[in-house]
One Martini backbone bead per residue (centre of mass of N, CA, C, O) as a GRO file, in nm:
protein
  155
    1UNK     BB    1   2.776   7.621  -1.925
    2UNK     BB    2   2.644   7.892  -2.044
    3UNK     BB    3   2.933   8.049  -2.001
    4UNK     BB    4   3.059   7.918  -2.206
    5UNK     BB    5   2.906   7.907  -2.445
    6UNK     BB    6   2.932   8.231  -2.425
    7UNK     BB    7   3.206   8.251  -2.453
    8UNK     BB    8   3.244   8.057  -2.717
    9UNK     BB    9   3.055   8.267  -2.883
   10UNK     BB   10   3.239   8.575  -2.823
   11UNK     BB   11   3.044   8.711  -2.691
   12UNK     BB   12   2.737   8.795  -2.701
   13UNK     BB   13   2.522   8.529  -2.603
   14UNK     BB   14   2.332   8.704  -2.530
   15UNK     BB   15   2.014   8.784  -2.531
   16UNK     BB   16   1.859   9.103  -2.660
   17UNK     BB   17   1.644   9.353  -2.613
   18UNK     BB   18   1.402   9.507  -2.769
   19UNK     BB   19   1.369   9.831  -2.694
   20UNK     BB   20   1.052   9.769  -2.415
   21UNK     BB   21   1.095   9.548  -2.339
   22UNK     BB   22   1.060   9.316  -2.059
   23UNK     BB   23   1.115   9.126  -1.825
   24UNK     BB   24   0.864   8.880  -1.809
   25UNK     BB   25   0.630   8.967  -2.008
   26UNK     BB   26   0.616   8.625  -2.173
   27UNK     BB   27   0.806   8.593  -2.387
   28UNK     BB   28   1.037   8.405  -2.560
   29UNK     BB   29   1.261   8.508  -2.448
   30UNK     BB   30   1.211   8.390  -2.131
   31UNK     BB   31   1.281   8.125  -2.236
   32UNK     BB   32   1.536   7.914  -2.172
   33UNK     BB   33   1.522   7.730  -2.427
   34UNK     BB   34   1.607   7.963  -2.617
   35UNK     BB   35   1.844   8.091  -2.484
   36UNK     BB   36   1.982   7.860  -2.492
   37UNK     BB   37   1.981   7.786  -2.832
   38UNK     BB   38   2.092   8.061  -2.913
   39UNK     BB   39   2.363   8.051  -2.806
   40UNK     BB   40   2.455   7.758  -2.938
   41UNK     BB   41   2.439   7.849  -3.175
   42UNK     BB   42   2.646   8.070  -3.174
   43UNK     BB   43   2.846   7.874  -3.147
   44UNK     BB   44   2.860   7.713  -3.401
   45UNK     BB   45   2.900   7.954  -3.589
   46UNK     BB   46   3.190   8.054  -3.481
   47UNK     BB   47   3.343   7.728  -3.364
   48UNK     BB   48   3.246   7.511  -3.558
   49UNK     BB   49   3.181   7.592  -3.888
   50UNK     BB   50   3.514   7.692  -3.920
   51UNK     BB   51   3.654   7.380  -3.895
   52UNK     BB   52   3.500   7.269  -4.193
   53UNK     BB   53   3.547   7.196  -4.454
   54UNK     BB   54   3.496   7.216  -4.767
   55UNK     BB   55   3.365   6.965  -4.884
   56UNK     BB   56   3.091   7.022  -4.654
   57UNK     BB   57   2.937   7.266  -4.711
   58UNK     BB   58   2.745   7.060  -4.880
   59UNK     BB   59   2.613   6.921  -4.562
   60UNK     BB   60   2.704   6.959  -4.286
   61UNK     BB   61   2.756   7.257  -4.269
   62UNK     BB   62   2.447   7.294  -4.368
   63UNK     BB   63   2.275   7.131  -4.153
   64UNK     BB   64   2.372   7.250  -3.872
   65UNK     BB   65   2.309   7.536  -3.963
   66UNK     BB   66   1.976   7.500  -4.024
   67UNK     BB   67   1.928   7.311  -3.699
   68UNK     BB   68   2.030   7.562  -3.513
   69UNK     BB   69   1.838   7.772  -3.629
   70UNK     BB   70   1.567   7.648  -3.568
   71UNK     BB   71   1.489   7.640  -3.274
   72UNK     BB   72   1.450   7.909  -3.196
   73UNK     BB   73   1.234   7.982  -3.412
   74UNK     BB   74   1.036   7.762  -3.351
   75UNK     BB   75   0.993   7.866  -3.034
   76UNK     BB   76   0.882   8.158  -3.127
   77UNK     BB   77   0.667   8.074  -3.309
   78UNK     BB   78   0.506   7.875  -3.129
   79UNK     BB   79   0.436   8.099  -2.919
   80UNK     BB   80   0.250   8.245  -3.130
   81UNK     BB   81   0.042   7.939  -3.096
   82UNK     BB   82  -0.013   7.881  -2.796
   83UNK     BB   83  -0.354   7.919  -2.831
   84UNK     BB   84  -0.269   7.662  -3.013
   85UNK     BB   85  -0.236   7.394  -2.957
   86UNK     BB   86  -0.156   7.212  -3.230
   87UNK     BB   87   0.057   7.427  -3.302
   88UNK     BB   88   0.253   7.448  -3.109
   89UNK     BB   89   0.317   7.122  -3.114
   90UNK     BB   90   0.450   7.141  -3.349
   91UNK     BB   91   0.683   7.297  -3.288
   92UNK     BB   92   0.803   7.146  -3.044
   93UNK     BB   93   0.876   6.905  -3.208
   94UNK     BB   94   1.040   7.022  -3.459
   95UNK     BB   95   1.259   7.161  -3.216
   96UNK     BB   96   1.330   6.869  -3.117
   97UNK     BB   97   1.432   6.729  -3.393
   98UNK     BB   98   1.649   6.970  -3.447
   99UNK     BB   99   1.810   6.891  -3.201
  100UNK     BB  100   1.868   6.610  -3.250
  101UNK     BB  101   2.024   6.661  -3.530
  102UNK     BB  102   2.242   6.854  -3.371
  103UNK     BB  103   2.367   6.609  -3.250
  104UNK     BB  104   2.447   6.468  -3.484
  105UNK     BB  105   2.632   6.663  -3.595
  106UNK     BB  106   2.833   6.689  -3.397
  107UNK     BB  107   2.934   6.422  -3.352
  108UNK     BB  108   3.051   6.421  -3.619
  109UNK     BB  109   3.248   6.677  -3.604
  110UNK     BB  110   3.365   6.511  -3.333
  111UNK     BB  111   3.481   6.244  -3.520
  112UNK     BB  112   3.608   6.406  -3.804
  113UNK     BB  113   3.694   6.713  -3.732
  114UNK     BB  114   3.837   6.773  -3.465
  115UNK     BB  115   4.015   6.866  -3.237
  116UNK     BB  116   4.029   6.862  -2.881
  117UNK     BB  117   3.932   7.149  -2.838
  118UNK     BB  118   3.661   7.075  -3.020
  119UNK     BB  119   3.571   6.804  -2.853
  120UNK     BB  120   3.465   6.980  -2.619
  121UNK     BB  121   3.290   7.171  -2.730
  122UNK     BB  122   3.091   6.938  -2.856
  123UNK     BB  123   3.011   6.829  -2.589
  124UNK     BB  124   2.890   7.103  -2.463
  125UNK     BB  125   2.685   7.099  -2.680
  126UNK     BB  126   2.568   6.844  -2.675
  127UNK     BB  127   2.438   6.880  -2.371
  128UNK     BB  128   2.290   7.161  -2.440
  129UNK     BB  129   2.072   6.959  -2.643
  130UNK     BB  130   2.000   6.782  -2.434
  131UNK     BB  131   1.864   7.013  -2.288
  132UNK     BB  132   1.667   7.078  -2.493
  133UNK     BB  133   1.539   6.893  -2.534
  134UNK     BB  134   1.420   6.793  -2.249
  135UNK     BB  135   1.262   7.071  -2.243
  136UNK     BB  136   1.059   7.027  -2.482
  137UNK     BB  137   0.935   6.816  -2.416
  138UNK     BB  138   0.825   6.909  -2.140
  139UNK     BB  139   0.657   7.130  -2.277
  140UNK     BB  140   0.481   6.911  -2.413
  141UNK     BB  141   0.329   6.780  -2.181
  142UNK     BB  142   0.286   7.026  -2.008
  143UNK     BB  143   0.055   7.137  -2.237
  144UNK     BB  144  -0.113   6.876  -2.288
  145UNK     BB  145  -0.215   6.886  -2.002
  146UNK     BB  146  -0.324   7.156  -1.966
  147UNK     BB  147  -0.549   7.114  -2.196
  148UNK     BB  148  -0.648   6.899  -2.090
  149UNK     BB  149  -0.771   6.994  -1.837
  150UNK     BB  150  -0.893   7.269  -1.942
  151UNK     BB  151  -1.125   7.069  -2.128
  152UNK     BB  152  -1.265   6.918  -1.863
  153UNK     BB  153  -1.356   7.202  -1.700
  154UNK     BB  154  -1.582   7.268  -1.974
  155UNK     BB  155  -1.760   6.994  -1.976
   0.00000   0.00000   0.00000
């Protein structure tokens, strides 16, 4: 599905490193849930929020272009509060938040204004940020147990 998607994207959807930074290093590039995150906004923004009416402008259009932006950046911030437990965990919450969000606004772009071929690539980034949100949650589980595990072993 992210081949579709980066497709989708009208390609150049992959998220691209800058400078000398190389693969693995750690940083926020490298995780799953920012890269799959990253493609479905550059498809909302490409494939999706031109298909929306002017009446939508400042509404649902401008809520999508907002909400798909939010999740990435917010991935991103969030990485570099990692060494706080709670502030990390804001961030990936208010990220999940965020994708919940964009996926309800899907939802209405392919209810109310989809063409057959646009309700098809809703339903993908649907799924797609359905599994965005799935990371999201499960990154905050499993840091938060790493915490309390990692705060029991120094007490």
């Amino acid at each position: 599905m992210e081949d579709n998607l980066s497709n989708a994207a009208g390609g150049g959807g992959s998220v691209e490193r800058i400078g000398k930074r190389k693969a693995g290093s750690g940083d926020f590039l490298d995780l799953d849930v920012y890269k799959t995150s990253y493609t479905a906004m550059l498809t909302i923004f490409k494939r999706i929020l031109p298909i929306l009416p002017n009446g939508e402008k400042y509404d649902l259009f401008d809520q999508l272009r907002r909400s798909a932006k939010a999740v990435p950046r917010l991935i991103a911030e969030g990485h570099s509060k990692r060494h706080q437990n709670k502030g990390f965990q804001k961030y990936i919450d208010d990220a999940h938040a965020e994708s919940n969000e964009t996926i309800v606004s899907l939802n209405q772009v392919k209810d109310l204004y989809a063409s057959e071929n646009a309700k098809g690539l809703c339903i993908e980034l649907i799924d797609a940020y359905d599994k965005i949100s799935r990371q999201l949650h499960n990154l905050a589980v499993s840091w938060n147990n790493y915490h309390k595990d990692h705060n029991n072993r120094f007490r």
